[in-house]
N, C-alpha and C positions, 0 to 999 in steps of 0.2 A: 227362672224355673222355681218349681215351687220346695222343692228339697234340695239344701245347697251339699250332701252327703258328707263324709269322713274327705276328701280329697279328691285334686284330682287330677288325671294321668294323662300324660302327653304323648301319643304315640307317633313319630316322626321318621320320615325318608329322606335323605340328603342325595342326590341324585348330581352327576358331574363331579363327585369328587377330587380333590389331591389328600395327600400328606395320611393313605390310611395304612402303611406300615410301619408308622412309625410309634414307638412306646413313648418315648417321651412329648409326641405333640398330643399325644393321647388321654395319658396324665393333665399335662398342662390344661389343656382346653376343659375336662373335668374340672380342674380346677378355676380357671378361669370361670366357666358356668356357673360353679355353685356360687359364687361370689358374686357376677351380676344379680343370679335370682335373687340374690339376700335370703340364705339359706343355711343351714347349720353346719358345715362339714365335718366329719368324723373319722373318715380314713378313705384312700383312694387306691384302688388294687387295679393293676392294666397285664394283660398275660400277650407276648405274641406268640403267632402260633407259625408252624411250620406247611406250607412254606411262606405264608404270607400270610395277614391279616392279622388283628387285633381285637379283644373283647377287652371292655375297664368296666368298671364298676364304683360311684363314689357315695360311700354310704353317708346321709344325709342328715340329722336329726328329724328331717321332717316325712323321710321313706330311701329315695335310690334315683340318682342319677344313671344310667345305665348304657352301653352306648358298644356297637359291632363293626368290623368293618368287611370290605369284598374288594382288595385291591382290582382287581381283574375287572370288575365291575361297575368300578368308581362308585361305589356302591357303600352306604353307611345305615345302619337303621341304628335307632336311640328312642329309646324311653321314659319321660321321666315320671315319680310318682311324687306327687308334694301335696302333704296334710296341711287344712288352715286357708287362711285367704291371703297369705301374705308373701309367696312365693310369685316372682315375677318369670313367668314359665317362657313367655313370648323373649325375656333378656337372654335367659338361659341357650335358645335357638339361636340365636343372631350370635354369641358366642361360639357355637357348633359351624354357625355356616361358614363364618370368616376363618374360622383356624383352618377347615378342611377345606374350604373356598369350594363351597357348593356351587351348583350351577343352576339348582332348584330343589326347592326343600316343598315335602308334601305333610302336612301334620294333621291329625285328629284325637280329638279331644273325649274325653270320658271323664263324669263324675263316679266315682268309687265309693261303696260305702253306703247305698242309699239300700232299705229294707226292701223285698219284691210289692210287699203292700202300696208302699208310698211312692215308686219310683213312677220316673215325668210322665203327668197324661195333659199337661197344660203347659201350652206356651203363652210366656206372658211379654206383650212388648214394652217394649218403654223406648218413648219418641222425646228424646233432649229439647228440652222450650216447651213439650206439651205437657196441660195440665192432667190430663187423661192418658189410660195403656189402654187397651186390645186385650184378650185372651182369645188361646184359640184351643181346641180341644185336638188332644196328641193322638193317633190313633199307632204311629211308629216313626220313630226315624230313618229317614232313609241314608241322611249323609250330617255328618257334623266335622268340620275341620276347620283350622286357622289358614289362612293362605299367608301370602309375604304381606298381603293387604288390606286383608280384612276377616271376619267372623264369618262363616257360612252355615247354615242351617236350612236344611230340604227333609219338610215332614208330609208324612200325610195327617190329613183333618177331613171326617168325617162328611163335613156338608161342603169343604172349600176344594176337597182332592190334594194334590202336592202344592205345599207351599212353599216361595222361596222364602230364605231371610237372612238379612246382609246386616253384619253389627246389629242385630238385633230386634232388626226393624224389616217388616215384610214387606217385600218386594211386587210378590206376583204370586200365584193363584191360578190352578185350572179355568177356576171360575171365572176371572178377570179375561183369559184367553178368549171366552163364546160372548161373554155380556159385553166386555168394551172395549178390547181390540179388534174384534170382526166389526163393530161397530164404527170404528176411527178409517177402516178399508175400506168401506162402502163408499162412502164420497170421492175417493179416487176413482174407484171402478167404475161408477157410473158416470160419473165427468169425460171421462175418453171414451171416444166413439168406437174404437174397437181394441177393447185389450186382450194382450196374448199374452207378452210377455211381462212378466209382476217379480218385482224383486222388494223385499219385506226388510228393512235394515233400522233394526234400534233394537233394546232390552225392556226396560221399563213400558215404555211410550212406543209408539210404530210411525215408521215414517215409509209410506210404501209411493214407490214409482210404478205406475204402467204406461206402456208401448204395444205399439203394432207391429 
């Protein structure tokens, strides 16, 4: 991206939880986080409430660790805000998921801090071994989040429609769907003498079967 802003914030769902009445796994795991990120800690405040559930807060040198829970609901939502590039946000998660032994964690990401002038209208790729990026022109984001696997990024672009983009690197394209995957269909379809039924199975690439 072309403005790296003041920081940035991690907004997270922990879905199947355990252990969210508890103050002191609450504390800890706080604590434990801020120490995988390599982060500055400051003070750690956890309040339980009546009749259940728990909110902490661990203030950070570098902004807030912040973190809710929904006994009833297995339910945890957490935040984190970290200035700099040197916070490791993705440790932090993996801390949160083991102490409440998530079942599935949903997270998205925000840079904080960027002026409305300068904020993203370019994506820029970078392909690992190549000597060349890609740019593509931002017209909005539609989704940005971490999964357990990987970077996810789904924008629109002007002349390409919705783009995918996996770690950082583009995937697929409206445009890819008419120009060369309809394209990769046609020699199946017309190879059987009578297709009906068509089943389309892959991501990237198409691997289509037809039958009669």
């Amino acid at each position: 991206m072309e403005d790296s802003g003041v920081g940035r914030h991690a907004i997270c769902e922990f879905w199947g939880a355990s252990n969210l009445d508890s103050v002191d796994v609450a504390e800890r795991a706080l604590r434990d986080a801020a120490r995988a990120g390599g982060v500055t800690l400051i003070e750690v405040f956890v309040h339980q409430f009546s009749p259940q559930g728990v909110s902490g807060i661990a203030v950070i040198a570098e902004s807030h660790l912040a973190l809710h829970t929904w006994p009833e609901h297995g339910y945890l939502a957490a935040d984190f805000f970290t200035c700099g590039d040197n916070a490791d946000i993705e440790a932090i998660v993996g801390v949160l998921r083991d102490a409440f032994e998530a079942e599935r964690v949903d997270c998205r990401y925000l840079t904080r801090g960027v002026p409305a002038e300068l904020e993203t209208k370019r994506f820029e790729e970078f392909e690992p071994g190549s000597a060349s990026h890609a740019a593509y022109d931002v017209v909005s984001v539609l989704e940005q989040r971490r999964t357990q696997y990987q970077d996810v990024m789904l924008f629109e672009s002007p002349r390409l429609g919705r783009v995918l983009a996996l770690d950082g690197i583009v995937q697929m394209t409206d445009l890819d769907t008419y120009v060369y995957h309809e394209m990769l269909a046609h020699p199946a379809l017309f190879s059987h003498p009578n297709p009906r039924t068509v089943v389309v199975v892959g991501g990237g690439d198409v691997f289509l079967v037809a039958r009669s």
